[in-house]
C-alpha positions, 0 to 999 in steps of 0.5 A: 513551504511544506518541505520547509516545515518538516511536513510529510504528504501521503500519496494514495495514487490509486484513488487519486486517480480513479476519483479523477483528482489529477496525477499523484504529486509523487514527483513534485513533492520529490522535486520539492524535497518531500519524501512522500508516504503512501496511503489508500484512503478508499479500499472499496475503491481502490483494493485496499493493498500496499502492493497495488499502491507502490505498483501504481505509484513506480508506473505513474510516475514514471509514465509522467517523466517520460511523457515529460522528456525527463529520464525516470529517477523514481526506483523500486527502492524509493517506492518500498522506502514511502510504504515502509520508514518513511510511513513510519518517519511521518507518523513519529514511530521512525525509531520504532518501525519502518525498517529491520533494525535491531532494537525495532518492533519485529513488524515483518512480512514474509512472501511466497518468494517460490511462486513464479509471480516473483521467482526468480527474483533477480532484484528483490526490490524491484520483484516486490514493487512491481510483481507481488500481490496479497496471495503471495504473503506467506507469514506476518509478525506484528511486534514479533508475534505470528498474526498470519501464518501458510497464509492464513489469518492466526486467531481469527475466525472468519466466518464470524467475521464474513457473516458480522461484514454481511449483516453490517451491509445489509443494514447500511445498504437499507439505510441508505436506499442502496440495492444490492441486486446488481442494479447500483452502480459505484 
């Protein structure tokens, strides 16, 4: 019904597995002719980067393939496609983001290819899903402008930012009757 519809279904395999609600249906929202989206709906829980997410994603439903007799279809490729266009087909902006096409918004994020994380990459695609991570981003544009650069946040003062995140936890954490000398447990 969904597929039917035109609807779009975000997966955030991530939390859906930490949270213990069963196996992302990354495969059967294929199966069913949904290209999927991917989201991270609990960075406390589940980290909070693209990286980690399409990482989790491949290896998951791979995993599940195989445990099924079946032959892993799922590729780098298709994983990259959820996190990019196809986000951006879900949210109506397909024609504006999700890809490098001339006469789009310059929305790009450049990696630290040099680093032996990923280097050297002999498939691009599949270095980037299954081996990159946050400290390898080098350089982001958003709508053509610089917003990082040599890894650091551009415009952006941190220890303002770090002290505003403490004192925002210190008086939730009060709020609610959560300590936060070690003894809590998430």
């Amino acid at each position: 019904m969904l597929a039917d519809a035109g609807c779009s279904v975000s997966i955030s395999p991530d939390v859906e597995l930490k949270m213990g609600f069963g196996w992302p249906e990354t495969g059967r929202m294929l199966a069913a002719g949904i290209r999927p989206t991917l989201s991270i709906d609990d960075c406390p829980t589940a980290g909070g980067d693209m990286f980690s997410t399409m990482r989790t994603t491949l290896s998951v439903q791979r995993g599940l393939d195989t445990a099924q007799g079946r032959s892993p279809a799922l590729t780098s490729r298709d994983v990259l496609e959820f996190a990019t266009i196809d986000g951006a087909r879900a949210l109506g902006l397909g024609d504006r983001i999700g890809s490098i096409t001339p006469g789009k918004q310059a929305d790009l994020v450049l990696l630290r290819a040099d680093d032996l994380t990923l280097f050297p990459a002999n498939h691009p695609v599949g270095a980037l899903v299954s081996a990159a991570h946050p400290g390898l981003v080098d350089t982001v544009l958003v709508a053509g402008r610089v917003v990082k650069r040599g890894g650091a946040l551009v415009g952006v003062d941190l220890d303002h930012l770090r002290e505003r995140a403490l004192s925002s936890r210190a008086r939730i954490a009060t709020d609610a009757g959560v300590a936060l000398d070690g003894t809590w447990i998430p």
